[in-house]
PDB file as gemmi writes it, atoms N, CA and C in Angstrom:
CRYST1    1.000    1.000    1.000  90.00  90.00  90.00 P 1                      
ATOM      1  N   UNK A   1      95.832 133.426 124.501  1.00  0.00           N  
ATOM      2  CA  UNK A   1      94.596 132.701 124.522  1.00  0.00           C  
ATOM      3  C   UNK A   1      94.868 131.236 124.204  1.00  0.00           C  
ATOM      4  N   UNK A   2      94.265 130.304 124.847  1.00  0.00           N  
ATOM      5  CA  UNK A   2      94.568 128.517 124.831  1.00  0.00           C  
ATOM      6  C   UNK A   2      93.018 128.543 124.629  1.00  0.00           C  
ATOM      7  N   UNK A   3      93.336 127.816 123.254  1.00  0.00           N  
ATOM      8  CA  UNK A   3      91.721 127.125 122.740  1.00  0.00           C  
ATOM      9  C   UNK A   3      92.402 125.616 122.999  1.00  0.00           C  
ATOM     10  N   UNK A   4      91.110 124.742 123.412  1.00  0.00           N  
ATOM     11  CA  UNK A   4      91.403 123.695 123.509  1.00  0.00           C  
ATOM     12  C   UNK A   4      90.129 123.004 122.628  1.00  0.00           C  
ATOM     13  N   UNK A   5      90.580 121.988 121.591  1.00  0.00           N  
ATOM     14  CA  UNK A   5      89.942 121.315 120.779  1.00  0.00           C  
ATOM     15  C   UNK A   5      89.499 120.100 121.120  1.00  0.00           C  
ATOM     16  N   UNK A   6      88.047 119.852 121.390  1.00  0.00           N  
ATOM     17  CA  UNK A   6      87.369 118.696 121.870  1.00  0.00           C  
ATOM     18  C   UNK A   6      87.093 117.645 120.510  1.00  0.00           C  
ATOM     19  N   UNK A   7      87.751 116.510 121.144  1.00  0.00           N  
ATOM     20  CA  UNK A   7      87.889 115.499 120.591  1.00  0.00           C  
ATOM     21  C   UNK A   7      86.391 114.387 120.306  1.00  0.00           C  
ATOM     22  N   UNK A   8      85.822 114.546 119.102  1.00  0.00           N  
ATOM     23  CA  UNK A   8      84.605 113.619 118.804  1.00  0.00           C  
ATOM     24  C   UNK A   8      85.046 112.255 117.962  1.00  0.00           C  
ATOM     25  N   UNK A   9      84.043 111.674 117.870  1.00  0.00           N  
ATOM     26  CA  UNK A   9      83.815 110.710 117.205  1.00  0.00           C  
ATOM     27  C   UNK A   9      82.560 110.437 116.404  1.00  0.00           C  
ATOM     28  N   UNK A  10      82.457 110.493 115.085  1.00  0.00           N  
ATOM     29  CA  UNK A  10      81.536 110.637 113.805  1.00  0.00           C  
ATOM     30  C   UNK A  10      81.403 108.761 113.500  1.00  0.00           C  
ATOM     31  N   UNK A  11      80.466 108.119 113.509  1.00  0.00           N  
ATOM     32  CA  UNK A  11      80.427 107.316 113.168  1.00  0.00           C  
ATOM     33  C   UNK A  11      79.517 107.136 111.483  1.00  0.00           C  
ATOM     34  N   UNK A  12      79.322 106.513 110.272  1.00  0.00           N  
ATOM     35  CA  UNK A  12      78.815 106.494 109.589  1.00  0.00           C  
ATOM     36  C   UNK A  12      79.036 104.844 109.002  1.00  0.00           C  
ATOM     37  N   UNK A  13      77.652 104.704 108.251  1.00  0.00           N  
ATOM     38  CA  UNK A  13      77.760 103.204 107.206  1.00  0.00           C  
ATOM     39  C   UNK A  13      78.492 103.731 106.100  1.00  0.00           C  
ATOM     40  N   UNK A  14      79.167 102.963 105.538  1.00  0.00           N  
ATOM     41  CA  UNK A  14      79.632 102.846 104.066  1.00  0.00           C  
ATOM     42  C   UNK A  14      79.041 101.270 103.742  1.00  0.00           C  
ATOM     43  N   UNK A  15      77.804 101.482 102.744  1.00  0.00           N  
ATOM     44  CA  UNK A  15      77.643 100.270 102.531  1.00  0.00           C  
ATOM     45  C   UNK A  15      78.198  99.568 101.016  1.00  0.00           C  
ATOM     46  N   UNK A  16      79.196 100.562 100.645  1.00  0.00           N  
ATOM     47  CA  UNK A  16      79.719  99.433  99.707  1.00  0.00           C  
ATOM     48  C   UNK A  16      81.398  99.129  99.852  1.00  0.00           C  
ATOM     49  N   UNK A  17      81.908  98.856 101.301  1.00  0.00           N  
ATOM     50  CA  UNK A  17      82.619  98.364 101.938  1.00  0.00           C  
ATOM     51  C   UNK A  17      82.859  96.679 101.851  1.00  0.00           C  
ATOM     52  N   UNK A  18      83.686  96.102 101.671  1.00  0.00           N  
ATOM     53  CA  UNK A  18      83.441  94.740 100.928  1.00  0.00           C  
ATOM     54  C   UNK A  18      84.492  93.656 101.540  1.00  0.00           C  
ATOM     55  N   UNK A  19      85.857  94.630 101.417  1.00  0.00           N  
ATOM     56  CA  UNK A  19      87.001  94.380 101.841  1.00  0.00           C  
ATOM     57  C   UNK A  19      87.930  94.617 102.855  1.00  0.00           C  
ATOM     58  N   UNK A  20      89.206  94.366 102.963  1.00  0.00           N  
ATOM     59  CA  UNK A  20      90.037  94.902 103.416  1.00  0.00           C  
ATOM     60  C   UNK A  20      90.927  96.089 103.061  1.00  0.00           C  
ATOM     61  N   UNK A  21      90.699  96.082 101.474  1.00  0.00           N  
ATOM     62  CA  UNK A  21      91.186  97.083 100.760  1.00  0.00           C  
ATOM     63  C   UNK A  21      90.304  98.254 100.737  1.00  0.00           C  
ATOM     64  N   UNK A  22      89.002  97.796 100.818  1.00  0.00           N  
ATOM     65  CA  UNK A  22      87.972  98.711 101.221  1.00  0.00           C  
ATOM     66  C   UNK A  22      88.386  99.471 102.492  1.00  0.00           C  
ATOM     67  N   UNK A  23      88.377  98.903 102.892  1.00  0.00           N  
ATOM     68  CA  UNK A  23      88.713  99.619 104.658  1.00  0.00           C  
ATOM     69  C   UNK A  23      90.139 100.437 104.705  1.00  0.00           C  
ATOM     70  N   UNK A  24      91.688  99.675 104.062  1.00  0.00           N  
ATOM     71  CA  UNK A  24      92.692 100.902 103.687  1.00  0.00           C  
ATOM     72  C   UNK A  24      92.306 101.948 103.147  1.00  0.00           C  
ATOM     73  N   UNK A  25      91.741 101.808 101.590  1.00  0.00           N  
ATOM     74  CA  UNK A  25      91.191 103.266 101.285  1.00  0.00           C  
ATOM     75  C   UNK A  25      90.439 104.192 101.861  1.00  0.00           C  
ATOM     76  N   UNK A  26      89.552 103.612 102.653  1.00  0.00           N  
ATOM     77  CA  UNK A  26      88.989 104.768 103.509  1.00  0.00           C  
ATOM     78  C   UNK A  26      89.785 105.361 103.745  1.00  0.00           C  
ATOM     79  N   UNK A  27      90.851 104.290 105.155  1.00  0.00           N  
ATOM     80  CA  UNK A  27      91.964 104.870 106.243  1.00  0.00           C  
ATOM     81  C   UNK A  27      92.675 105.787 105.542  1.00  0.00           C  
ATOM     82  N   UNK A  28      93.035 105.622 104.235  1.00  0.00           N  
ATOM     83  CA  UNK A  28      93.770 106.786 104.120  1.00  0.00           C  
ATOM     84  C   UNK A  28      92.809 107.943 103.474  1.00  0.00           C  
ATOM     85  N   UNK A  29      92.044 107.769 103.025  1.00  0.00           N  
ATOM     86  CA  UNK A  29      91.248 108.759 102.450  1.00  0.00           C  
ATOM     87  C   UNK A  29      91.123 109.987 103.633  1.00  0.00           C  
ATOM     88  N   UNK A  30      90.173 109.131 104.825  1.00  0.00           N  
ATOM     89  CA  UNK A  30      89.532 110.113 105.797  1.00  0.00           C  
ATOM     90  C   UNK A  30      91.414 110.503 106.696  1.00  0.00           C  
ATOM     91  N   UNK A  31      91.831 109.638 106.596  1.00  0.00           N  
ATOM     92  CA  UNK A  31      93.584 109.875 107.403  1.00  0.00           C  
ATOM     93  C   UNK A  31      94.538 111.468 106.819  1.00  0.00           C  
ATOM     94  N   UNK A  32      93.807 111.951 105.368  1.00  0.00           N  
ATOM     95  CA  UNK A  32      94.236 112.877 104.975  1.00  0.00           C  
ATOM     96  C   UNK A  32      93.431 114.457 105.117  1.00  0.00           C  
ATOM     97  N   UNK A  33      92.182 114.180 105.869  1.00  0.00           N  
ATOM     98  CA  UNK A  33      91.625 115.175 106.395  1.00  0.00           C  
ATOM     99  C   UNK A  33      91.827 115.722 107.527  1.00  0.00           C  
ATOM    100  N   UNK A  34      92.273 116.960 107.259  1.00  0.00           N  
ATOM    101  CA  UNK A  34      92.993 117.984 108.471  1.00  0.00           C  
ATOM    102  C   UNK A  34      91.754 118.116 109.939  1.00  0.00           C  
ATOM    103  N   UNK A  35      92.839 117.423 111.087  1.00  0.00           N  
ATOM    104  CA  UNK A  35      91.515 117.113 112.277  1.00  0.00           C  
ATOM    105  C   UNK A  35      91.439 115.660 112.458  1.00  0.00           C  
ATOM    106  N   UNK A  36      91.685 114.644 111.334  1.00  0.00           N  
ATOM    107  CA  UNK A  36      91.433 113.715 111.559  1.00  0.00           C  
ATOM    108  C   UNK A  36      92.304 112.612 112.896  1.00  0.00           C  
ATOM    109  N   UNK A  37      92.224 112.404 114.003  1.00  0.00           N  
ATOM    110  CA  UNK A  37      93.438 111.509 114.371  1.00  0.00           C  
ATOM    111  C   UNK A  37      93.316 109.969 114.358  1.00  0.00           C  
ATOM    112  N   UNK A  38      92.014 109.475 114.042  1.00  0.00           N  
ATOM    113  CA  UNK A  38      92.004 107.960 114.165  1.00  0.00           C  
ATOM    114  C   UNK A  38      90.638 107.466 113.240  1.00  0.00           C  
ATOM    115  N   UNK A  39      91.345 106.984 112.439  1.00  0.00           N  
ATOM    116  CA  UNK A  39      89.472 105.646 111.928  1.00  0.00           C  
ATOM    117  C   UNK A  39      89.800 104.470 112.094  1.00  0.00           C  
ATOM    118  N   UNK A  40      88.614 104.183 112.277  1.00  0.00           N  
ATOM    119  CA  UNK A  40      88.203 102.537 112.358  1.00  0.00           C  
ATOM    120  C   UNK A  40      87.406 102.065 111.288  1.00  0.00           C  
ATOM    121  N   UNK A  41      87.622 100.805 110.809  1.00  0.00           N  
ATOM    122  CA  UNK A  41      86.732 100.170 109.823  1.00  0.00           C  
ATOM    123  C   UNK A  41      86.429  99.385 110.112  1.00  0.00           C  
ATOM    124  N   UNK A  42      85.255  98.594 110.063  1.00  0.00           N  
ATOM    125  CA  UNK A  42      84.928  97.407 110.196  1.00  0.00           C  
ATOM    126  C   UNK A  42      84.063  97.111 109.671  1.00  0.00           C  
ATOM    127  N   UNK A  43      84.776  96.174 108.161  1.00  0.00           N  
ATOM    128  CA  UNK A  43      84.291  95.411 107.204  1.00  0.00           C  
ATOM    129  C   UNK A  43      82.920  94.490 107.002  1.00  0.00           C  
ATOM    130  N   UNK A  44      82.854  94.359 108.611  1.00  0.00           N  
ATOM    131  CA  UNK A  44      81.589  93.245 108.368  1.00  0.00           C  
ATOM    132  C   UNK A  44      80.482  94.284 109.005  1.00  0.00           C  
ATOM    133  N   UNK A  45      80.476  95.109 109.853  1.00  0.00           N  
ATOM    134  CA  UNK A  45      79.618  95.953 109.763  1.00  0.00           C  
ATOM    135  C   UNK A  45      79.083  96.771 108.869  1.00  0.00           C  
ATOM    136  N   UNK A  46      80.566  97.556 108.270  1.00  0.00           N  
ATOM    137  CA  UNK A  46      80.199  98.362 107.561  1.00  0.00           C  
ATOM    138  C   UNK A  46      80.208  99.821 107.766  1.00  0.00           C  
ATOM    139  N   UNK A  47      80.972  99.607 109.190  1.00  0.00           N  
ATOM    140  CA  UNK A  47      80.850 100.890 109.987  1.00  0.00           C  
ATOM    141  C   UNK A  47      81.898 101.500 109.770  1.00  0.00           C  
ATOM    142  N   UNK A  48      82.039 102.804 109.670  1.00  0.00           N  
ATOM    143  CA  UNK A  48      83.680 103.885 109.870  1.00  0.00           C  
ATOM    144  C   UNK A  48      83.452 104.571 110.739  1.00  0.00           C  
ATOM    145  N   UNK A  49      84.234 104.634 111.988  1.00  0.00           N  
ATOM    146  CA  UNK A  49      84.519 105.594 112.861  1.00  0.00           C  
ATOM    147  C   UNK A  49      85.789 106.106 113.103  1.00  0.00           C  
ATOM    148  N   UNK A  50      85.235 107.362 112.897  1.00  0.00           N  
ATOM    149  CA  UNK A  50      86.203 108.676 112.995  1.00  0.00           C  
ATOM    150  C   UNK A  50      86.974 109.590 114.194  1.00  0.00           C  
ATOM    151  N   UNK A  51      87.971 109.375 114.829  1.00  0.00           N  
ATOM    152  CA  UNK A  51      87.891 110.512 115.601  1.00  0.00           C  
ATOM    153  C   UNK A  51      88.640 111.393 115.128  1.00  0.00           C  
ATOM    154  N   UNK A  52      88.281 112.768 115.779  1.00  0.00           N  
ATOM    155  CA  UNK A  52      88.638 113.742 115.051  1.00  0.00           C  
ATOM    156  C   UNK A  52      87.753 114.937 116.063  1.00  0.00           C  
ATOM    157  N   UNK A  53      88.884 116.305 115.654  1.00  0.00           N  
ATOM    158  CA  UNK A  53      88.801 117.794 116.572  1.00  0.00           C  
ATOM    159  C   UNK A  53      87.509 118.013 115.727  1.00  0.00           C  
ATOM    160  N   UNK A  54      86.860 119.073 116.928  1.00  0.00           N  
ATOM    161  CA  UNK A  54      85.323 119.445 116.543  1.00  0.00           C  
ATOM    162  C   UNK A  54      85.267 120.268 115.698  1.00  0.00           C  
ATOM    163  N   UNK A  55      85.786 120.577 115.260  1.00  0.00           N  
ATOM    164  CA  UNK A  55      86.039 121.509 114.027  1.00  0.00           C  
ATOM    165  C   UNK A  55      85.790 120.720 112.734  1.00  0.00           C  
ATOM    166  N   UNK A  56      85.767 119.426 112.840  1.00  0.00           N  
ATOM    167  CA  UNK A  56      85.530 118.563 111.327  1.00  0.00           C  
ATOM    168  C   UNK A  56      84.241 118.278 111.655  1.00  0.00           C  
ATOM    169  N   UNK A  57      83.221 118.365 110.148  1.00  0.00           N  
ATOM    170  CA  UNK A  57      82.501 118.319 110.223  1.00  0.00           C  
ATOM    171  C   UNK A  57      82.002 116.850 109.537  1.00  0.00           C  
ATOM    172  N   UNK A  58      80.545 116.469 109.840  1.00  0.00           N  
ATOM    173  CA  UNK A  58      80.128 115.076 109.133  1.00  0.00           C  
ATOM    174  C   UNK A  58      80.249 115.438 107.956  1.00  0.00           C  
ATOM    175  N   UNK A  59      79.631 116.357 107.263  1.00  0.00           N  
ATOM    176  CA  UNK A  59      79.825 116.560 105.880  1.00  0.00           C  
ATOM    177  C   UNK A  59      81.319 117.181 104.998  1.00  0.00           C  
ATOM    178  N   UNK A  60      82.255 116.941 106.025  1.00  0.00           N  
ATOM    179  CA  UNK A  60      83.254 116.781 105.674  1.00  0.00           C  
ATOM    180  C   UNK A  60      84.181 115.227 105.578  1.00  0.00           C  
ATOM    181  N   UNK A  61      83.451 114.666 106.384  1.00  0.00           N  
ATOM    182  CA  UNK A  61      83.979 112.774 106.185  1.00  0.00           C  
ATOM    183  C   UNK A  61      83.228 112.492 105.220  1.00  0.00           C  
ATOM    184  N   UNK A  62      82.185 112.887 105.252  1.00  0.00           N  
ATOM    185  CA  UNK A  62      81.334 112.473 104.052  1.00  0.00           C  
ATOM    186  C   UNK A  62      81.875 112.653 102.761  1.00  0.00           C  
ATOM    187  N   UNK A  63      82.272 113.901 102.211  1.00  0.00           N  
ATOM    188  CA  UNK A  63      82.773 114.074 101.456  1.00  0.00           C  
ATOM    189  C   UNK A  63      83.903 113.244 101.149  1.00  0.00           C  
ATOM    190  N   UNK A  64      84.920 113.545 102.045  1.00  0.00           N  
ATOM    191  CA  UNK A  64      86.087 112.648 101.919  1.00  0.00           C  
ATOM    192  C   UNK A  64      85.971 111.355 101.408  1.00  0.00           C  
ATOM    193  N   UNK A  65      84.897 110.659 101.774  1.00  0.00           N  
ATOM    194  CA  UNK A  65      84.159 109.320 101.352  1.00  0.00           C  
ATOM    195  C   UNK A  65      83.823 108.980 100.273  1.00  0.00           C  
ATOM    196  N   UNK A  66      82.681 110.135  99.673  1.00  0.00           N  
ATOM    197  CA  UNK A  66      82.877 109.991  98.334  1.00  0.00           C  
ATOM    198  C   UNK A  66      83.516 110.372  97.622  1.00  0.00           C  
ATOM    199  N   UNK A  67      84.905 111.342  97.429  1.00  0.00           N  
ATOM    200  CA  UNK A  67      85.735 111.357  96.693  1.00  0.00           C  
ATOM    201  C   UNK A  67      86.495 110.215  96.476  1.00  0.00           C  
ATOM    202  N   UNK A  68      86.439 109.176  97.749  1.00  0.00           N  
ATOM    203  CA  UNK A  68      87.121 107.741  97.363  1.00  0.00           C  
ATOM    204  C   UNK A  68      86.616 106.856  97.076  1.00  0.00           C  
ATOM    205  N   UNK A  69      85.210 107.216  96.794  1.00  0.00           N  
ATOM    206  CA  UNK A  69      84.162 106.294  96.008  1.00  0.00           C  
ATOM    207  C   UNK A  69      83.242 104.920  96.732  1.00  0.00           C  
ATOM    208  N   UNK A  70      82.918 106.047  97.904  1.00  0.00           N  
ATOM    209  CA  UNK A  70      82.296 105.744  98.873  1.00  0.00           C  
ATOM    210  C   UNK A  70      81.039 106.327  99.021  1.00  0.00           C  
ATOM    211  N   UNK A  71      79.885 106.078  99.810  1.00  0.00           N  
ATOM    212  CA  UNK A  71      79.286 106.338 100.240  1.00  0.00           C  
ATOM    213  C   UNK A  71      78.894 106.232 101.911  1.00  0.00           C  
ATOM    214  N   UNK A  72      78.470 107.661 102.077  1.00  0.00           N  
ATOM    215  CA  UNK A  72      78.067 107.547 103.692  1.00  0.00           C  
ATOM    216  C   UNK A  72      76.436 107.791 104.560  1.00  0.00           C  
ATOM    217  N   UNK A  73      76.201 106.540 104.663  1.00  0.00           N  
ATOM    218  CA  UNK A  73      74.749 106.607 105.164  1.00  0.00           C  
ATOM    219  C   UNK A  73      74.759 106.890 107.057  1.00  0.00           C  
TER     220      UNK A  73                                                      
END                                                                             
């Protein structure tokens, strides 16, 4: 049997994103969740986007987020 895993993209605010260091910690934060293959940050938005197999869920970046002392709106 070949399952094939469809590739999404989760976008969310982190609005207490500030920095550049802000934006590494994410990267590695959400970079250590199984599924994850790519984020984006962008500092002046405020935005994180995620891609990642459909199997990860929002309330799993989410989480990931605030364990690094984040929030995700």
């Amino acid at each position: 049997m070949n399952q094939t895993n469809e590739t999404k993209t989760t976008t969310v605010t982190a609005p207490e994103i500030v920095c550049g260091g802000c934006a590494g910690s994410i990267k590695k934060a959400l970079g250590n969740v199984q599924g994850v293959s790519d984020v984006e940050v962008d500092v002046g938005t405020k935005k994180v986007s995620v891609k990642h197999d459909s199997n990860v869920s929002r309330e799993q970046i989410a989480d990931a987020l605030d364990r690094a002392g984040y929030s995700a709106v």
